[in-house]
BARO-325840 format. One record per residue: residue number from 0; chain; x, y, z of N, C-alpha, C in turn. Coordinates in nm, 4 decimals, decimal comma. Each point is the difference from the previous one (the first is absolute). Layout:
! residues N
<nutor><k>NUM</k><c>A</c><n_xx>X</n_xx><n_yy>Y</n_yy><n_zz>Z</n_zz><ca_xx>X</ca_xx><ca_yy>Y</ca_yy><ca_zz>Z</ca_zz><c_xx>X</c_xx><c_yy>Y</c_yy><c_zz>Z</c_zz></nutor>
...
This chain:
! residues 67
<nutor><k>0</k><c>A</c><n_xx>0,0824</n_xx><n_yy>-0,1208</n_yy><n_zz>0,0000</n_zz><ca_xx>-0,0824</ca_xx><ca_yy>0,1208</ca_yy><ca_zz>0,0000</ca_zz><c_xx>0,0865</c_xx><c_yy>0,1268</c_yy><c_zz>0,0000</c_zz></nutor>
<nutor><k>1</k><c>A</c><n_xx>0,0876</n_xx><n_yy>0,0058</n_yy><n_zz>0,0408</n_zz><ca_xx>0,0908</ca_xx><ca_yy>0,1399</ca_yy><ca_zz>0,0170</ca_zz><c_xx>0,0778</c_xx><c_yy>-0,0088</c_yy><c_zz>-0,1367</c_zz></nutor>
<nutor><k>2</k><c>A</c><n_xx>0,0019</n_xx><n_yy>-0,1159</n_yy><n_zz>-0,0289</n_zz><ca_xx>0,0800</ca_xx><ca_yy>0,0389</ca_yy><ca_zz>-0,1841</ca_zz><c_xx>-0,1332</c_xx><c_yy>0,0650</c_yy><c_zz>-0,0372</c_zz></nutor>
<nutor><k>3</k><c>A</c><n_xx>-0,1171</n_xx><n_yy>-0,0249</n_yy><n_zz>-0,0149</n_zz><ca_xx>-0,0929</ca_xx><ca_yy>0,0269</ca_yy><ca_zz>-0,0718</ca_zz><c_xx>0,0384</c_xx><c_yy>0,1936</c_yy><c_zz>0,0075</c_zz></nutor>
<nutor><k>4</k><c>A</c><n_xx>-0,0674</n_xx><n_yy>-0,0049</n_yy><n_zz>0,1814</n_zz><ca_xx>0,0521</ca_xx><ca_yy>0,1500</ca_yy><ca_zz>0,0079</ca_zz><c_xx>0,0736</c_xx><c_yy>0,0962</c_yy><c_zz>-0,0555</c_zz></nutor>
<nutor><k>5</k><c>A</c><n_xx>0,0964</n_xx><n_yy>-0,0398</n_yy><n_zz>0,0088</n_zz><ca_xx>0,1503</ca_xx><ca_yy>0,0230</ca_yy><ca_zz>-0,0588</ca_zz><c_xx>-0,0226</c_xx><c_yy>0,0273</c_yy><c_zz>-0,1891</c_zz></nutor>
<nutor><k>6</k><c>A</c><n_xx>-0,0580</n_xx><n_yy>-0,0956</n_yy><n_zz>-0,0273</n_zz><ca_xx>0,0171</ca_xx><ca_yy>0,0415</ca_yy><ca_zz>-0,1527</ca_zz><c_xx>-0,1173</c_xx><c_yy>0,1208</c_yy><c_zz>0,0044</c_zz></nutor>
<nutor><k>7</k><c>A</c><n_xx>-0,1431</n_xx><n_yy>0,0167</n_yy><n_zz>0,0623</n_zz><ca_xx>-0,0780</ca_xx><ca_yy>0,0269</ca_yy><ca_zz>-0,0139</ca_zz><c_xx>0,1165</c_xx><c_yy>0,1597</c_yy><c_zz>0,0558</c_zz></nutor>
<nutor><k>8</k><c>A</c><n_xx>0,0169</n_xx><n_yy>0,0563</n_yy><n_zz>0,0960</n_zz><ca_xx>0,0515</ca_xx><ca_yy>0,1365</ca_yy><ca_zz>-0,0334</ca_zz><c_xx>0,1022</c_xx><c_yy>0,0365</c_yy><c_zz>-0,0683</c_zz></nutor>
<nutor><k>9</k><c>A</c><n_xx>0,0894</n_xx><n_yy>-0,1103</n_yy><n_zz>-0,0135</n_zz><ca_xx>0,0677</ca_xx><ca_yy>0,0437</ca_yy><ca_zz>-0,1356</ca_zz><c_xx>-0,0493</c_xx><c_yy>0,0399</c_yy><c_zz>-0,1247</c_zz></nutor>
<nutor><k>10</k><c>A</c><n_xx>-0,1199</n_xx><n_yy>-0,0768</n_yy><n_zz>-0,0548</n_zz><ca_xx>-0,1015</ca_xx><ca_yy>0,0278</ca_yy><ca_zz>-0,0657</ca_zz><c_xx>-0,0025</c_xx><c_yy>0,1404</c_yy><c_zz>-0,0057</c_zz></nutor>
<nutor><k>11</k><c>A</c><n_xx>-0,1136</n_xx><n_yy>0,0101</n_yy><n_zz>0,1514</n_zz><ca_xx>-0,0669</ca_xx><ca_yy>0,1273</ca_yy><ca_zz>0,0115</ca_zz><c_xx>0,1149</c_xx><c_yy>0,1569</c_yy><c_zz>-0,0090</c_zz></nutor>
<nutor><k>12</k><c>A</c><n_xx>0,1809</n_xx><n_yy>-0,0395</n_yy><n_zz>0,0452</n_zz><ca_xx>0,0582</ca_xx><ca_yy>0,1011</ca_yy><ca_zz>0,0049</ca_zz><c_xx>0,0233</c_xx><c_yy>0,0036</c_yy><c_zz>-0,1956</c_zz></nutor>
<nutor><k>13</k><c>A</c><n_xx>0,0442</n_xx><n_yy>-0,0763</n_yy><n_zz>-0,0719</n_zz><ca_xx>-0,0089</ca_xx><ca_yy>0,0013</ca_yy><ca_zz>-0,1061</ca_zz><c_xx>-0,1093</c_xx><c_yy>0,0861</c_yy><c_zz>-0,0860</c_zz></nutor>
<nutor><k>14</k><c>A</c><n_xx>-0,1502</n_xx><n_yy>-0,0450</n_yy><n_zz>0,0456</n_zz><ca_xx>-0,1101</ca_xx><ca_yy>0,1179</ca_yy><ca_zz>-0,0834</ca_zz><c_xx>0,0137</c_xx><c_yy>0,0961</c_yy><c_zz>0,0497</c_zz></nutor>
<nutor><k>15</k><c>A</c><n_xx>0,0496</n_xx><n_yy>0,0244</n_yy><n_zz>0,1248</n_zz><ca_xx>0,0400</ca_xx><ca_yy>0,1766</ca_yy><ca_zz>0,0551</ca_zz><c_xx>0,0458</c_xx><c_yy>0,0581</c_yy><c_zz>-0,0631</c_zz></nutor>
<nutor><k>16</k><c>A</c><n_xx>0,1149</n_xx><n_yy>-0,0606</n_yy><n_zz>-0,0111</n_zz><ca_xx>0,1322</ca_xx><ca_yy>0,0448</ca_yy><ca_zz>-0,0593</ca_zz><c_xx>0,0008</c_xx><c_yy>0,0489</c_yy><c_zz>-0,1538</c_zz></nutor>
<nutor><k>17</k><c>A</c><n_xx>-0,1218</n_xx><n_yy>-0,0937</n_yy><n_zz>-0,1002</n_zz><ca_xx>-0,0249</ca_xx><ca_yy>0,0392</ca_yy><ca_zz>-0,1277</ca_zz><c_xx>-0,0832</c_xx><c_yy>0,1401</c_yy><c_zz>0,0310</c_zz></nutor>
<nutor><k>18</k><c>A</c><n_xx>-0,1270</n_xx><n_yy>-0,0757</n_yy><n_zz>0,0809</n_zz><ca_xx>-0,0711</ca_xx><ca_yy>0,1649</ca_yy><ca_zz>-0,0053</ca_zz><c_xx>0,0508</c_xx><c_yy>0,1416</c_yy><c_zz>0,0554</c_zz></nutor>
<nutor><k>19</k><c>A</c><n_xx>0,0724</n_xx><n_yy>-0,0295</n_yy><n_zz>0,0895</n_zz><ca_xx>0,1038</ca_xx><ca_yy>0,1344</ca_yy><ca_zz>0,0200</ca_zz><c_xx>0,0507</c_xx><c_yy>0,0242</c_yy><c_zz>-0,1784</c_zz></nutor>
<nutor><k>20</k><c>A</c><n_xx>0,0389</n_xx><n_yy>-0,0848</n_yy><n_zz>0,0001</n_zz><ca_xx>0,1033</ca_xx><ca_yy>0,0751</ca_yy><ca_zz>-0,1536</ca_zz><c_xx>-0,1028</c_xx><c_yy>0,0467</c_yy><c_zz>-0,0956</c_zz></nutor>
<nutor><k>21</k><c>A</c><n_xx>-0,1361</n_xx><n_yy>-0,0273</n_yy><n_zz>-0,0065</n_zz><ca_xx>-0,1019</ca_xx><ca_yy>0,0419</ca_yy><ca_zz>-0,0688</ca_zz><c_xx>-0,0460</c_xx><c_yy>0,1065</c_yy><c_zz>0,0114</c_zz></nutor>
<nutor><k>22</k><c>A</c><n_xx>-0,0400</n_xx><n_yy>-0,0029</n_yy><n_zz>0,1524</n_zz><ca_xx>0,0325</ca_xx><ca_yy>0,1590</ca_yy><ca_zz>0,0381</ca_zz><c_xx>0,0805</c_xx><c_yy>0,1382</c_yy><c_zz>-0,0249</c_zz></nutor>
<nutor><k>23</k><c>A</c><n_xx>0,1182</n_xx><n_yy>-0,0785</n_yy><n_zz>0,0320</n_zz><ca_xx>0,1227</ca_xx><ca_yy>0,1390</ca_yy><ca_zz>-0,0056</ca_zz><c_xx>-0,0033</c_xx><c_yy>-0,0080</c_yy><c_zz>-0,1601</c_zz></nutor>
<nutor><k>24</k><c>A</c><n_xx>-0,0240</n_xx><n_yy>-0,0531</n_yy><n_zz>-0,0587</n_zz><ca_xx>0,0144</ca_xx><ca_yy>0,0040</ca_yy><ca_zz>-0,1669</ca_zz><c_xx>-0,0991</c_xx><c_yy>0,1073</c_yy><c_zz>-0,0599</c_zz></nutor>
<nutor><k>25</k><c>A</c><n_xx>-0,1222</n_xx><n_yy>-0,0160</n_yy><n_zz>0,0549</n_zz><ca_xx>-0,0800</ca_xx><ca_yy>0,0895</ca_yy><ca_zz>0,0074</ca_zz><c_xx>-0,0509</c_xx><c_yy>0,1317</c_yy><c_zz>0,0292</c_zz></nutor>
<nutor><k>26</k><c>A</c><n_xx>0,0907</n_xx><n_yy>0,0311</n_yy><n_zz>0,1174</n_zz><ca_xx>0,0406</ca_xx><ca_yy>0,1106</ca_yy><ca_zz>0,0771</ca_zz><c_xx>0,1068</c_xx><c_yy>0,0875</c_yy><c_zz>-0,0478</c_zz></nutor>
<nutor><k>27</k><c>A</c><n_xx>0,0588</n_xx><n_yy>-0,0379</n_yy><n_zz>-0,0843</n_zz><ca_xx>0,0894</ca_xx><ca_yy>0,0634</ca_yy><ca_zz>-0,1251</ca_zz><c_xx>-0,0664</c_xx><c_yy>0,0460</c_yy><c_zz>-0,0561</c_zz></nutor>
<nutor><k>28</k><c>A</c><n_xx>-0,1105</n_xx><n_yy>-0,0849</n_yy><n_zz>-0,1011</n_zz><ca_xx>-0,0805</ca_xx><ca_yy>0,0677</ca_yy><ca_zz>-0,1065</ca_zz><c_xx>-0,0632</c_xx><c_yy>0,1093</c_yy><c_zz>0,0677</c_zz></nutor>
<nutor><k>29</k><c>A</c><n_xx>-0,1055</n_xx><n_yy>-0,0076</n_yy><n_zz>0,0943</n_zz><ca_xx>-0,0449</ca_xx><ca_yy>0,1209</ca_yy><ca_zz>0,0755</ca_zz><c_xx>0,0506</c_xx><c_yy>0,1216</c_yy><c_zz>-0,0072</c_zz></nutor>
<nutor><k>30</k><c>A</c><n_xx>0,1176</n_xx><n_yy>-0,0257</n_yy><n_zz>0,0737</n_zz><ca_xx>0,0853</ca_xx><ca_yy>0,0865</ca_yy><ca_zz>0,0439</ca_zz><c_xx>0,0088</c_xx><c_yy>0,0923</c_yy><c_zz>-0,1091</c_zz></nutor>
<nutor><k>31</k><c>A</c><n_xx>0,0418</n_xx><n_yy>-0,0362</n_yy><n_zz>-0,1471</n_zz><ca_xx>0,0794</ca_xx><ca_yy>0,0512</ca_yy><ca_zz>-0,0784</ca_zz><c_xx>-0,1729</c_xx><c_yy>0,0696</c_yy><c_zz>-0,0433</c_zz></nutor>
<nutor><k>32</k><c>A</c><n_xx>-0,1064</n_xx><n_yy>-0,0598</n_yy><n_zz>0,0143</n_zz><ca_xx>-0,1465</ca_xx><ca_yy>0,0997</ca_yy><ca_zz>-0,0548</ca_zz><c_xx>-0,0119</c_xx><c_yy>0,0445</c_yy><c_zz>0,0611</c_zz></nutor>
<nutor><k>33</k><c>A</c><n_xx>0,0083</n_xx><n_yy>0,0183</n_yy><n_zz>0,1451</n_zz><ca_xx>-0,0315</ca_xx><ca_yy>0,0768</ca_yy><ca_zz>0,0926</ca_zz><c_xx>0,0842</c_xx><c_yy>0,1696</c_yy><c_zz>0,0028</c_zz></nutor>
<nutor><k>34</k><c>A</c><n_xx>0,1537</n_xx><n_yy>-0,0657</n_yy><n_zz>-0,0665</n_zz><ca_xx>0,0693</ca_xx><ca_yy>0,1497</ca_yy><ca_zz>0,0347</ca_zz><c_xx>-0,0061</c_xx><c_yy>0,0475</c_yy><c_zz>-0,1765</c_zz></nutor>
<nutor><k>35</k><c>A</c><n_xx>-0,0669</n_xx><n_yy>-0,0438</n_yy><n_zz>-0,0927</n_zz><ca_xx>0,0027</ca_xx><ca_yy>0,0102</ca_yy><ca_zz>-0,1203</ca_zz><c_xx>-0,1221</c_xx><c_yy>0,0736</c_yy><c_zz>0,0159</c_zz></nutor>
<nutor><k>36</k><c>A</c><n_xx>-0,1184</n_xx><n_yy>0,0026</n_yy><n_zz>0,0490</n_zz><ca_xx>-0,1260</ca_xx><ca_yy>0,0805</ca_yy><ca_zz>0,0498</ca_zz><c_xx>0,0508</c_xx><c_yy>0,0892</c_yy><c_zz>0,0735</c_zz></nutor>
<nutor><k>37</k><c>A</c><n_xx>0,0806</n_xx><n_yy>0,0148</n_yy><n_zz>0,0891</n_zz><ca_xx>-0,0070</ca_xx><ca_yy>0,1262</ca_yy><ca_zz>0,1229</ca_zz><c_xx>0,1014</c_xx><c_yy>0,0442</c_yy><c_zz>-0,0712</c_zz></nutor>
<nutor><k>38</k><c>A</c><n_xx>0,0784</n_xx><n_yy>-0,0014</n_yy><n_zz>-0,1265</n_zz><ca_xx>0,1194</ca_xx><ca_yy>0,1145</ca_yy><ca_zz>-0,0669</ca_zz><c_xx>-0,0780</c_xx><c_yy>0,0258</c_yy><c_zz>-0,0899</c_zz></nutor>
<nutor><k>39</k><c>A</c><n_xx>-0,1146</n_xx><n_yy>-0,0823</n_yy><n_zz>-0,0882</n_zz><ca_xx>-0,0582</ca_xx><ca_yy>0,0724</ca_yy><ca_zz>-0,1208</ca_zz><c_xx>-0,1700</c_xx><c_yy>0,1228</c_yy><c_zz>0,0863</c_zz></nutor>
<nutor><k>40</k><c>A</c><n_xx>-0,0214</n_xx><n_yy>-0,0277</n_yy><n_zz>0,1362</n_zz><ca_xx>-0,1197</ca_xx><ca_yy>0,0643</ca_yy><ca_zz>0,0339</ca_zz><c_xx>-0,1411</c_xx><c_yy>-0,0547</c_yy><c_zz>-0,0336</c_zz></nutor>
<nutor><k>41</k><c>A</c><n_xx>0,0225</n_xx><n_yy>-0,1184</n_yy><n_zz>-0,0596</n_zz><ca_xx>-0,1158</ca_xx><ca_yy>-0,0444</ca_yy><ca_zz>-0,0518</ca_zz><c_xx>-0,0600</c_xx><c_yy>-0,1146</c_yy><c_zz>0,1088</c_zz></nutor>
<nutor><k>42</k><c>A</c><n_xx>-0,0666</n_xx><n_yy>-0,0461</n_yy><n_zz>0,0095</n_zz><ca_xx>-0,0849</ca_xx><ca_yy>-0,0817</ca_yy><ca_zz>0,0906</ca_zz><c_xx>-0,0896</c_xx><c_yy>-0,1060</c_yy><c_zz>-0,0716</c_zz></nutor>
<nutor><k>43</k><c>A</c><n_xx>-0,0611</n_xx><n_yy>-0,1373</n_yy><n_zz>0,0683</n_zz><ca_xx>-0,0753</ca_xx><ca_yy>-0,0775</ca_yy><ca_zz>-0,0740</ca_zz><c_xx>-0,1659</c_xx><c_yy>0,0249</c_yy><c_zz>-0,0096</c_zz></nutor>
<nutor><k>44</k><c>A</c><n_xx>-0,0268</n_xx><n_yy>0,1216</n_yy><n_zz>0,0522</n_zz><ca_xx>-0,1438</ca_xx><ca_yy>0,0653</ca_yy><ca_zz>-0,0415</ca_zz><c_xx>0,0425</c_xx><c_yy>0,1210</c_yy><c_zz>-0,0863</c_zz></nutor>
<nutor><k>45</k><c>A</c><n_xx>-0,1205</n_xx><n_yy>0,0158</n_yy><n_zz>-0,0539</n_zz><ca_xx>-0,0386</ca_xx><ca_yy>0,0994</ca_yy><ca_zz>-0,0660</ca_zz><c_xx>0,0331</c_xx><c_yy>-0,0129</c_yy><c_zz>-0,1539</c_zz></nutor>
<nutor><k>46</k><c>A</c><n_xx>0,0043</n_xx><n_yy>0,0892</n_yy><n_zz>-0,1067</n_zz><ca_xx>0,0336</ca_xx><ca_yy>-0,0145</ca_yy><ca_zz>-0,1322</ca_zz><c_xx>0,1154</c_xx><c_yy>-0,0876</c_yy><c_zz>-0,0203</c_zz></nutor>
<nutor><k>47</k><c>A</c><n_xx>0,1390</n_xx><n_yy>-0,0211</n_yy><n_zz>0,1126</n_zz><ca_xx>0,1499</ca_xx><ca_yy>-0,0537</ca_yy><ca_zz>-0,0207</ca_zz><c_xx>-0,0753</c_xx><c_yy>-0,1365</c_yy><c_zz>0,0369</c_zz></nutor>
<nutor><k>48</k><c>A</c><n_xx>-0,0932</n_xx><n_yy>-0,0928</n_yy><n_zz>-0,0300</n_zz><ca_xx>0,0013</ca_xx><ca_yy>-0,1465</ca_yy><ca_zz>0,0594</ca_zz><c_xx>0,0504</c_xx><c_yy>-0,0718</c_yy><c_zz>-0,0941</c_zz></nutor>
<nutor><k>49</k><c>A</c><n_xx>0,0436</n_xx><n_yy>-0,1077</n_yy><n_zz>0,0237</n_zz><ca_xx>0,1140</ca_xx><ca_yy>-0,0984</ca_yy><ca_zz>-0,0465</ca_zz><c_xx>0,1124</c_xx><c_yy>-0,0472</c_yy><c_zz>-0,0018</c_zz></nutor>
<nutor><k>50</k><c>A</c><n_xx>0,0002</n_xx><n_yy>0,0082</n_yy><n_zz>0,1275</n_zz><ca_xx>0,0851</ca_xx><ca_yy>-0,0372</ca_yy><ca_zz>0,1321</ca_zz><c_xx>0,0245</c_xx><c_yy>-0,1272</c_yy><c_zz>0,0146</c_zz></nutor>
<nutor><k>51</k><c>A</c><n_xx>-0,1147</n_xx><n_yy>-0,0819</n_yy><n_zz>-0,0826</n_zz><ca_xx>-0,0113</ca_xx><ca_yy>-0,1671</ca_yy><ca_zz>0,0531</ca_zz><c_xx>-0,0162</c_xx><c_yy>-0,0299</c_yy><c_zz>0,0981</c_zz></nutor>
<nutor><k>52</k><c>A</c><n_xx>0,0358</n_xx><n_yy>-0,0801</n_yy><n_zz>0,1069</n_zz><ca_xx>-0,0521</ca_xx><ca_yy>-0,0729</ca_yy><ca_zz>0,1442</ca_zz><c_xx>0,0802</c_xx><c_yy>0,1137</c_yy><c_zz>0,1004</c_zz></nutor>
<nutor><k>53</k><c>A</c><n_xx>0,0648</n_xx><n_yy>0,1123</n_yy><n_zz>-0,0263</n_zz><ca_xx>0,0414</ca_xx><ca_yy>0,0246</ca_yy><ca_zz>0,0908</ca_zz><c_xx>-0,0361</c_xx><c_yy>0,0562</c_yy><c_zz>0,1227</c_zz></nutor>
<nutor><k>54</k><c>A</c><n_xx>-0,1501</n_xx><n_yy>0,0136</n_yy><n_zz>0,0289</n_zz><ca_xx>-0,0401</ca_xx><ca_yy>0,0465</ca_yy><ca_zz>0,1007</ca_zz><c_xx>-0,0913</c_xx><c_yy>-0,1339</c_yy><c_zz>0,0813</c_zz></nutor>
<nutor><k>55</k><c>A</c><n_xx>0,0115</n_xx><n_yy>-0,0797</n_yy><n_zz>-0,0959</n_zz><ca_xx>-0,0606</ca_xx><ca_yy>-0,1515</ca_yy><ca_zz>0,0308</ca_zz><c_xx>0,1155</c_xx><c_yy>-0,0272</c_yy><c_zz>0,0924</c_zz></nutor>
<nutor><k>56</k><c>A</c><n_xx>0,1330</n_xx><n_yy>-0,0210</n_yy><n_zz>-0,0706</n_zz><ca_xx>0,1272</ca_xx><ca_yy>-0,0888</ca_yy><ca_zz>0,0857</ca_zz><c_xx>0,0277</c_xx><c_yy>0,1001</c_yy><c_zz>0,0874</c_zz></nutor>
<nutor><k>57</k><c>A</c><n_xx>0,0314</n_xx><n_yy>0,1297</n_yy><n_zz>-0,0525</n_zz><ca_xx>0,0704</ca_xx><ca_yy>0,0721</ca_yy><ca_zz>0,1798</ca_zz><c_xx>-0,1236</c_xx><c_yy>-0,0393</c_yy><c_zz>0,1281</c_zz></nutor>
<nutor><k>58</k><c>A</c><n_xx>-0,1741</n_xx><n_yy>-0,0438</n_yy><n_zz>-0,0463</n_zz><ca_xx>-0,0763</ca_xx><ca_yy>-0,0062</ca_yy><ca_zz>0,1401</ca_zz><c_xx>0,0331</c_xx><c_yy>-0,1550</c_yy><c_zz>0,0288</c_zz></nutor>
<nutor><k>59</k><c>A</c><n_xx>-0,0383</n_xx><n_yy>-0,0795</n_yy><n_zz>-0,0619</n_zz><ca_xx>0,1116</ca_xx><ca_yy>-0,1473</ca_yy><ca_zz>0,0293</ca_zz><c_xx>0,0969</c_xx><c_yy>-0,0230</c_yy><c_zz>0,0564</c_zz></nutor>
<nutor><k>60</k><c>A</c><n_xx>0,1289</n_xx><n_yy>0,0793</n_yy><n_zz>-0,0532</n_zz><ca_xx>0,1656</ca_xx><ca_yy>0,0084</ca_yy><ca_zz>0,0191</ca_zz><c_xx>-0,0564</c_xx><c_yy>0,0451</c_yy><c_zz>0,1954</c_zz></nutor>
<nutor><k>61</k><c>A</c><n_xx>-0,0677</n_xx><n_yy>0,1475</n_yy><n_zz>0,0023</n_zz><ca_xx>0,0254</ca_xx><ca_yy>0,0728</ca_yy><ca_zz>0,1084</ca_zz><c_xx>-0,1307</c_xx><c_yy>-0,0810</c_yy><c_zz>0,1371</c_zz></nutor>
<nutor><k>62</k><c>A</c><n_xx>-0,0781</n_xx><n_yy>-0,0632</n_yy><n_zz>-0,0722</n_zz><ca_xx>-0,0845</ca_xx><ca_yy>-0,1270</ca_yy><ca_zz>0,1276</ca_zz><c_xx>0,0586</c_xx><c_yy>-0,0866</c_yy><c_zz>0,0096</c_zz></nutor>
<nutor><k>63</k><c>A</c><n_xx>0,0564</n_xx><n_yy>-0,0703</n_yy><n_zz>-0,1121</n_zz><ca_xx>0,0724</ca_xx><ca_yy>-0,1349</ca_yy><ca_zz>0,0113</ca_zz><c_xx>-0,1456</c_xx><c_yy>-0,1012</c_yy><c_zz>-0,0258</c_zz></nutor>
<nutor><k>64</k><c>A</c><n_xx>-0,1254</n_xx><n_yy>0,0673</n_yy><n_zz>-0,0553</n_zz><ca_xx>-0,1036</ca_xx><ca_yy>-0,0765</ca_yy><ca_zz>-0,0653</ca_zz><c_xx>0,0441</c_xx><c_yy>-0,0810</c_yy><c_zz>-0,1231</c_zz></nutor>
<nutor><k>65</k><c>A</c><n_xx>-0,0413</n_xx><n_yy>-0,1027</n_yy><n_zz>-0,0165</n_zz><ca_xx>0,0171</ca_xx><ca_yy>-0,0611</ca_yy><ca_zz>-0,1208</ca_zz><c_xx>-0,1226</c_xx><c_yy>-0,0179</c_yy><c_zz>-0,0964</c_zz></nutor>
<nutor><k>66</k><c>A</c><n_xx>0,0655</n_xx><n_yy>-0,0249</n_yy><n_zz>-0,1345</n_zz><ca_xx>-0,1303</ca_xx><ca_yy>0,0060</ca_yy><ca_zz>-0,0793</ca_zz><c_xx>-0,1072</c_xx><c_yy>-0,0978</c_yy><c_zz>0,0068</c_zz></nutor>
């Protein structure tokens, strides 16, 4: 039973470990729309929309909700 264990959080540190990197991979892209919006003045309302998910993922990214 404790091998079982044993593989089972190795496992579980393993899908961490991907979804962290999914994350921070992600948090790049943001990043780079986020300061690409606050140097051009434009925002994802109003006439400037087409932004794509980015006000979807920064409320995701910033709850830690998933889709």
């Amino acid at each position: 039973r404790l091998r079982d264990t044993g593989q089972f959080v190795v496992a579980e540190l393993a899908a961490l470990e991907r979804e962290q990197a999914r994350v921070d991979a992600r948090a790049v892209t943001l990043e780079r729309e986020l300061r690409g919006l606050m140097q051009s003045g434009t925002g994802t309302r109003g006439p400037h929309r087409g932004h794509g998910d980015l006000t979807r993922d920064m409320e995701i990214w910033g709850h830690g909700d998933r889709e």
